[in-house]
C-alpha positions in Angstrom: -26.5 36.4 76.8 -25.0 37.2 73.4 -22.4 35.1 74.1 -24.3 31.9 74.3 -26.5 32.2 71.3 -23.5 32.7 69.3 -22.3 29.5 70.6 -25.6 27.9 69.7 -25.4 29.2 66.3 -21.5 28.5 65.8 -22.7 24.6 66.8 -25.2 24.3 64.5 -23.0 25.4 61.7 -20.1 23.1 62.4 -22.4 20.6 62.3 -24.0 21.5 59.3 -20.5 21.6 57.6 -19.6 17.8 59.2 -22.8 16.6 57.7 -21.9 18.0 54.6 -18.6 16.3 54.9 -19.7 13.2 55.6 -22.8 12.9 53.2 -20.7 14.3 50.4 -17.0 13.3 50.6 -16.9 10.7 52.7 -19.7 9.0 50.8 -18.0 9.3 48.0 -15.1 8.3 49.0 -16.6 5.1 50.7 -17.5 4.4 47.4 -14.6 4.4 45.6 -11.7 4.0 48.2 -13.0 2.8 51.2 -9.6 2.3 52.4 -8.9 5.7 52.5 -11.7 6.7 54.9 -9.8 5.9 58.3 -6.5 7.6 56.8 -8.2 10.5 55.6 -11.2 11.4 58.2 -10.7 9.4 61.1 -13.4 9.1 63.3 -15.5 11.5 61.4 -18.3 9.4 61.9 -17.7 9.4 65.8 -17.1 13.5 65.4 -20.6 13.7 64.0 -22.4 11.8 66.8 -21.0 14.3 69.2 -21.6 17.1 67.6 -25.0 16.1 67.0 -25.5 15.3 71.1 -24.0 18.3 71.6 -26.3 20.4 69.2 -29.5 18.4 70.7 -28.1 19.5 74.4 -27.5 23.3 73.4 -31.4 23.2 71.3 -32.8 21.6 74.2 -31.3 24.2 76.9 -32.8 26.8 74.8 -36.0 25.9 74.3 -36.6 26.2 78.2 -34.2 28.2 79.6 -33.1 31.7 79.2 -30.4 34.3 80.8 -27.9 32.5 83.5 -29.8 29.6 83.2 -29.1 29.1 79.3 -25.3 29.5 80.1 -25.2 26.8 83.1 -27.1 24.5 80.7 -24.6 25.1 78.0 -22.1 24.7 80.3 -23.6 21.4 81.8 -24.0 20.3 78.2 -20.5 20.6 77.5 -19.4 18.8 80.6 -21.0 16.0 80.1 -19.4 15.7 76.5 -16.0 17.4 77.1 -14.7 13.7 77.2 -15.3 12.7 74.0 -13.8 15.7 72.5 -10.2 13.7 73.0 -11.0 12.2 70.0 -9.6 15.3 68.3 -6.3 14.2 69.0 -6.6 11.4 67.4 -8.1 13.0 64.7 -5.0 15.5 64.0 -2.5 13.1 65.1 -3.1 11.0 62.5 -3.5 13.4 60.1 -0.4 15.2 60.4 1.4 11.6 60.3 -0.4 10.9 57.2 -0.9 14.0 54.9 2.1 13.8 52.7 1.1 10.2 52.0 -2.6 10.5 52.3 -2.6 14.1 49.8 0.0 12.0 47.2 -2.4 8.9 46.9 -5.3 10.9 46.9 -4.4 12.9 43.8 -3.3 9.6 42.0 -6.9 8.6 42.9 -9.1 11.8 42.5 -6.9 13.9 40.3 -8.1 13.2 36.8 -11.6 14.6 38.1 -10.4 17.8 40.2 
């Protein structure tokens, strides 16, 4: 069951790149324009709670189970959180109305130091 250790593994990097994003950018951004956050990575902080469930439900299945029963407790695991992912919509909704505006105010902010 290639298939589902490769989903494991493809979790556990996306999450590794959110943490990133949020210990890194995000920090610095809530430190010098907070007011940015929401129009720039909305509900990042939401995003990395799920993902981090999610990761803890895909570790946990594997530690116990292998074969079939690794892919029904994959599956299980993301059942139980496929509702939250509707917070993706959000997510590129508001950052497809934003980015011209978002990009143009960022650059007035950041771009002496990029």
């Amino acid at each position: 069951h290639v298939v589902a250790t490769e989903l494991i593994e493809t979790e556990q990097r996306y999450l590794n790149d959110l943490r990133l994003l949020v210990d890194h950018f995000v920090g610095a951004l809530r430190r010098s324009a907070p007011e940015m956050e929401s129009e720039l990575v909305p509900n990042i902080t939401a995003m990395l709670a799920l993902h981090t469930d999610l990761y803890s439900r895909f570790e946990a299945a594997a530690e116990v189970r292998r074969g079939e029963a690794l892919v029904d407790a994959i599956g299980s695991a993301l059942v139980a959180v496929a509702p939250y992912f509707s917070m993706y919509s959000r997510y590129a909704a508001q950052l497809r109305r934003n980015s011209g505006a978002v990009l143009a105010q960022f650059m007035r902010s950041f771009g002496a130091i990029l």
